[in-house]
C-alpha positions in Angstrom: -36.1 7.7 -10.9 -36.0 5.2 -7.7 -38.5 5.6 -4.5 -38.8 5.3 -1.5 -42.4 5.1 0.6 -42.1 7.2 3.6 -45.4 8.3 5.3 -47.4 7.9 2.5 -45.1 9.7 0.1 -42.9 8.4 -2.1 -39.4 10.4 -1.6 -37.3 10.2 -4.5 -33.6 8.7 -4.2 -30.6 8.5 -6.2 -29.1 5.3 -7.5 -27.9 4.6 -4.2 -30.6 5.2 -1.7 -29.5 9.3 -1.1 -32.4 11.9 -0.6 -32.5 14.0 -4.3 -34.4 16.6 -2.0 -32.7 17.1 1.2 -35.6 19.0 2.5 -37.3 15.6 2.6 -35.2 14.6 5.3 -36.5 14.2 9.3 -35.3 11.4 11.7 -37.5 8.7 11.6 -36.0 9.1 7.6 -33.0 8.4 8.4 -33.3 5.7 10.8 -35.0 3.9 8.1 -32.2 4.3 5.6 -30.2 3.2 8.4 -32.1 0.1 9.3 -31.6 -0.7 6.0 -28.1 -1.1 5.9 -28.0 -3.0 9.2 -27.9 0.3 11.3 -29.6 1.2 14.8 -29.0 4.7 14.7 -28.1 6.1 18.5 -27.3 9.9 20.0 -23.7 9.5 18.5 -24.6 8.9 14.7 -27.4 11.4 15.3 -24.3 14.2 16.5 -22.4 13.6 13.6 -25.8 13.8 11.2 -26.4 17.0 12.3 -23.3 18.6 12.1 -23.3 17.3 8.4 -26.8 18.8 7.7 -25.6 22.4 9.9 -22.2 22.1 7.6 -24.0 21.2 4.0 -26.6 24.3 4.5 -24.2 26.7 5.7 -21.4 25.5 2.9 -23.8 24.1 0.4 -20.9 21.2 0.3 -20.2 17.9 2.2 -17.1 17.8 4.5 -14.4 16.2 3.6 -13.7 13.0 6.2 -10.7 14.8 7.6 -12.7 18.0 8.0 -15.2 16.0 9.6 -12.9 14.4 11.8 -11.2 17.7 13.0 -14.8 19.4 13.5 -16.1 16.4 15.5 -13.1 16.9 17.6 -13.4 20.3 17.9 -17.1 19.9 19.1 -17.1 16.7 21.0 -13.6 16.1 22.2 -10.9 14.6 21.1 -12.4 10.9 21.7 -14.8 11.3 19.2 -12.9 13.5 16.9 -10.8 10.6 15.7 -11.2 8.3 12.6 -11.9 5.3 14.7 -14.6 6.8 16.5 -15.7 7.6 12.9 -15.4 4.1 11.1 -17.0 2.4 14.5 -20.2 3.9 14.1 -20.5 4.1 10.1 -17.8 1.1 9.2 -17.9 0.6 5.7 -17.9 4.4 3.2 -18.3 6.1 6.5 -19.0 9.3 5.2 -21.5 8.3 2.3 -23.1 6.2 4.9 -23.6 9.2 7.5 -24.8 11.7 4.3 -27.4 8.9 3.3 -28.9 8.7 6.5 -28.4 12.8 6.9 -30.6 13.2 3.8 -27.6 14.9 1.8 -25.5 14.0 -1.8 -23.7 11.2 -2.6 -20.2 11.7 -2.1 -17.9 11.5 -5.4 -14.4 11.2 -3.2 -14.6 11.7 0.3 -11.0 12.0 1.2 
């Protein structure tokens, strides 16, 4: 099973860099997995991070991107409840790149 060293631990990670323990997960974690993929996380990746870690607790389940979407609209406002918005900040796999960095499951099919 692939690693990753985070303070002094190794954390393991699926095939494609995603937490197997989601309990592992803080935010100086996911800035890392960020970094790593060319990513300075800011306040607006962080928003939409933590409404995917309130949504896969409560529903034990990632959103699907058009639930995400709505929510973020719902929550933010409508400028950042769009699919642009969405794409800007995570551009390519948007939604597997915001669960990797949120600590949670690969996606199978996120629409």
């Amino acid at each position: 099973m692939p690693t990753i060293e985070f303070e002094g631990k190794q954390i393991e990670v699926d095939c494609s860099g995603h937490l197997l323990n989601p309990g592992a997960w803080n935010e100086t974690l996911a800035a890392i997995l960020a970094k790593q993929d060319g990513i300075e996380l800011t306040d607006d990746h962080l928003e939409i991070i933590y409404f995917l870690r309130e949504y896969y607790e409560k529903y034990h389940t990632v959103p699907l991107f058009k639930v995400i979407v709505r929510e973020l609209g719902n929550m933010l406002g409508a400028d950042k409840g769009t699919t642009m918005y969405f794409f800007q900040l995570y551009t390519k796999n948007p939604v597997q790149r915001a669960c990797k960095y949120a600590g949670l499951p690969r996606v199978v099919d996120s629409w």
